[in-house]
C-alpha positions as CSV (number, residue, x, y, z in Angstrom):
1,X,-97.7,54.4,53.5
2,X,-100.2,51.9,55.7
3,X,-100.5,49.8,52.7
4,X,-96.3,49.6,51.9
5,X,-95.9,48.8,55.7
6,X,-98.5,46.4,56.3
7,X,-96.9,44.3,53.0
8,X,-93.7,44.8,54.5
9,X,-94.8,43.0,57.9
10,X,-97.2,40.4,55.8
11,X,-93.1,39.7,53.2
12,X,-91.8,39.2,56.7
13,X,-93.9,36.9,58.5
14,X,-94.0,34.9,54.7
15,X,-89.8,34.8,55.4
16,X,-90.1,33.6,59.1
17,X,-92.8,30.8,58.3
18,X,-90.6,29.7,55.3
19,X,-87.0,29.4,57.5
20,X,-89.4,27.5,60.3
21,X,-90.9,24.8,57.6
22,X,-87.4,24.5,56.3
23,X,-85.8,24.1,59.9
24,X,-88.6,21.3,60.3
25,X,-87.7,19.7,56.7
26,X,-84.0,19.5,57.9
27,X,-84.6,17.8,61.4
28,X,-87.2,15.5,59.6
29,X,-84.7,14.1,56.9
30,X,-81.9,13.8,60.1
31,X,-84.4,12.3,62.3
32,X,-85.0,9.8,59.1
33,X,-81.2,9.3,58.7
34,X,-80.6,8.9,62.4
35,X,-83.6,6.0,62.2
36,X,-82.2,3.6,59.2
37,X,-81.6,0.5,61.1
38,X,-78.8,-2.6,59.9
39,X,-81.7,-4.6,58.9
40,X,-83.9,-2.0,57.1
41,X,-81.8,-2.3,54.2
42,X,-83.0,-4.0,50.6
43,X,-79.9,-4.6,47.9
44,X,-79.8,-6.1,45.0
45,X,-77.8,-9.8,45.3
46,X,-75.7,-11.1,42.1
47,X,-78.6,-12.3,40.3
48,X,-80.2,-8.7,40.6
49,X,-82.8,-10.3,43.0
50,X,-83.8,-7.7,46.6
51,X,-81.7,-9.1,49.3
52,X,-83.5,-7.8,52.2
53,X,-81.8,-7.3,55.5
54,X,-85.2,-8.1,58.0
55,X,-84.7,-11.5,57.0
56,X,-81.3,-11.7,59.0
57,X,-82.8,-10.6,62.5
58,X,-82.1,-12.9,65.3
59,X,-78.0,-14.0,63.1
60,X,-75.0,-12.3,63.4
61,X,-73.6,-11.2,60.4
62,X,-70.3,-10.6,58.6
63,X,-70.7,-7.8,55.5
64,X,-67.3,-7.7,53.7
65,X,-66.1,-6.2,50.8
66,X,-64.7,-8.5,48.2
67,X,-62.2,-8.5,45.0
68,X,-61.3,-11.1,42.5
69,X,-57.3,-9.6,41.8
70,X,-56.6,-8.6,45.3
71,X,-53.4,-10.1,47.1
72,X,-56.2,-10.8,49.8
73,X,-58.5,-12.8,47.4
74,X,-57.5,-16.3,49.1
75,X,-59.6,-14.8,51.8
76,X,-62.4,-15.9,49.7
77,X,-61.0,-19.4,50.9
78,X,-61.5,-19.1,54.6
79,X,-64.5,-16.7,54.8
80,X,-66.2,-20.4,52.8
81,X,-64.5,-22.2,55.4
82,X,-65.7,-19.9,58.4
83,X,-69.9,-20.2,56.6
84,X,-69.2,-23.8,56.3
85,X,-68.4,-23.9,60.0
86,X,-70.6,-21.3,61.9
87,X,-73.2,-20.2,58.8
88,X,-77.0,-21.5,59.2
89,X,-79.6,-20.1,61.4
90,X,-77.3,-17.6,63.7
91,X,-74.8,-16.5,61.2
92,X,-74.3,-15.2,57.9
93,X,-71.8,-13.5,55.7
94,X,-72.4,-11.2,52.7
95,X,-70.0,-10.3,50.5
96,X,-70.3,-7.0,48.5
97,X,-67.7,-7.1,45.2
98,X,-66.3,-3.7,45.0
99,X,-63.7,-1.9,42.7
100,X,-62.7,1.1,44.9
101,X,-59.2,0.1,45.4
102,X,-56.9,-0.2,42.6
103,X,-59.5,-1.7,39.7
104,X,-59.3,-5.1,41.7
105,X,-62.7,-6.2,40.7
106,X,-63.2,-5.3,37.4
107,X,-66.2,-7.9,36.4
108,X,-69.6,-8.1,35.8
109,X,-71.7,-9.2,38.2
110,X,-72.2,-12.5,36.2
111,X,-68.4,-12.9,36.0
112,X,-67.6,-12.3,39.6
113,X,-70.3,-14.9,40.3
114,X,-68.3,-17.5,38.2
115,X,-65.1,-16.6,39.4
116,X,-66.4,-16.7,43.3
117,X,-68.2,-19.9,42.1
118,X,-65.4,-22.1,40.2
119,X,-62.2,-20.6,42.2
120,X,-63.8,-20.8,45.8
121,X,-66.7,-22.9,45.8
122,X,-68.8,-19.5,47.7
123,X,-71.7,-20.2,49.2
124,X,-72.4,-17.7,51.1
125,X,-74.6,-14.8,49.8
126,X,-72.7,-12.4,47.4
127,X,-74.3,-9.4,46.0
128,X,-74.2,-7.1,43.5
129,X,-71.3,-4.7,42.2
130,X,-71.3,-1.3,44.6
131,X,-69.2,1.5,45.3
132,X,-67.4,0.9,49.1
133,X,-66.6,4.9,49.9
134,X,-66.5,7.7,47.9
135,X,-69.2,10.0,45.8
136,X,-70.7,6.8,44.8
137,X,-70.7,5.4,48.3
138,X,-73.8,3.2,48.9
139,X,-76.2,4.0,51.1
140,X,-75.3,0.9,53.1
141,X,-71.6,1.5,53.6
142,X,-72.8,5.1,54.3
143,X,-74.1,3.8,57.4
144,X,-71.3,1.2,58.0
145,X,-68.9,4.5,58.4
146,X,-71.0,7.0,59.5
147,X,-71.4,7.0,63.6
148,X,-74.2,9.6,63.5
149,X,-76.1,7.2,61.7
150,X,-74.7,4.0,63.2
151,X,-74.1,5.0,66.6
152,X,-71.1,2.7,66.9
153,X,-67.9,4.9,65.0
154,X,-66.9,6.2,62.1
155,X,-64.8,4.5,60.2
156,X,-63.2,4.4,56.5
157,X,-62.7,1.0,54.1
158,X,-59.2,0.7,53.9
159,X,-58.6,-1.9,51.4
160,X,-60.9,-5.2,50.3
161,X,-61.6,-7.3,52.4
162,X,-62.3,-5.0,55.9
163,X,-65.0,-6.9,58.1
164,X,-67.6,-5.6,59.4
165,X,-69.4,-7.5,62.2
166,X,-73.1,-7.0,62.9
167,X,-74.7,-8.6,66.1
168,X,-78.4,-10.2,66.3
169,X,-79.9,-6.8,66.8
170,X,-78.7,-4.9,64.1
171,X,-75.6,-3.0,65.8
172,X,-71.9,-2.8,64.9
173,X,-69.9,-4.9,67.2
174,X,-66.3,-4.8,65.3
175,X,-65.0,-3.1,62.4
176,X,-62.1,-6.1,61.1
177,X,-59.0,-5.0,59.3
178,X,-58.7,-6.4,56.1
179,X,-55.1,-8.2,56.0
180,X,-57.0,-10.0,59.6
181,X,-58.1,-13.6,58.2
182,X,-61.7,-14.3,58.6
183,X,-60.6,-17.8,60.9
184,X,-58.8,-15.1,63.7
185,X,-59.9,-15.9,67.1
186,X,-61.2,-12.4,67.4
187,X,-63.8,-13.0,65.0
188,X,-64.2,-16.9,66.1
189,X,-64.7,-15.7,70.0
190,X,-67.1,-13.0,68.4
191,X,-68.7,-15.7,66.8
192,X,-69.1,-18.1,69.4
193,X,-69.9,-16.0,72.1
């Protein structure tokens, strides 16, 4: 009987130091979550090169998700016309091709690059295909929506073309609509503040 009761107490203190380690797991992984930072992110660009975000400390930046047979594709016209104009050392915008809404970007990577190329002229940085919400979300636009993780709001991708804006430090300042043209004096004042 000593024996069956002293295994009994040695199961349960087994069971109580196993639910502690996994309490401490889950706040680790949270605390790790809670941590990811604007510019700790690395993604791949059009060419399939790293892009990484610590090299955009000290700009503002615009991330925006983009389509080639959207009814807001012109924007592709004055986002070039806004880099022209404000891009350089303090400001930068990155377009992210995505075909969450209605199959409007359909293309490779090397075909959005063409069509971004010979239609608009882009130069500012355009990256690789990725999934804007959803299962598939990426981890980036996880933390563009997610206010636990951003500490700014949640918020959803509506359509192509939403705006996110991204001050010097690495914080969410505005979250754009995407019918809003990328010349709107909100973003211009943001800009030029």
């Amino acid at each position: 009987m000593k024996q069956f009761c002293s295994s009994f107490v040695l199961k349960e203190k087994i069971m109580k130091n196993l639910h502690l380690i996994l309490l401490l797991l889950v706040m680790i992984s949270g605390s790790m979550i809670a941590q990811t930072q604007f510019h700790d992110f690395v993604v791949k660009d059009i060419d399939g090169k790293d892009f990484t975000f610590a090299q955009l400390k000290g700009k503002k930046v615009m991330v925006v998700n983009v389509a080639s047979k959207c009814g807001l594709t012109p924007q592709y016209e004055k986002l070039e016309a806004l880099y022209k104009q404000y891009g350089g050392d303090k400001f930068v915008i990155i377009g992210f091709p995505a075909n969450n809404f209605l199959h409007q970007e359909p293309g490779t990577d090397a075909e959005i690059k063409s069509f971004c190329t010979l239609e608009y002229g882009v130069s500012f940085p355009v990256m690789s295909k990725i999934s804007v919400k959803g299962d598939d979300q990426h981890a980036l636009y996880k933390w563009l929506t997610t206010k636990s993780i951003n500490g700014f709001e949640d918020s959803e991708v509506s359509w192509n073309f939403q705006k996110y804006l991204i001050d010097e430090n690495g914080h969410i300042s505005k979250v754009i609509s995407p019918k809003t043209s990328p010349m709107d004096a909100e973003i211009i004042d943001w800009l030029t503040k």
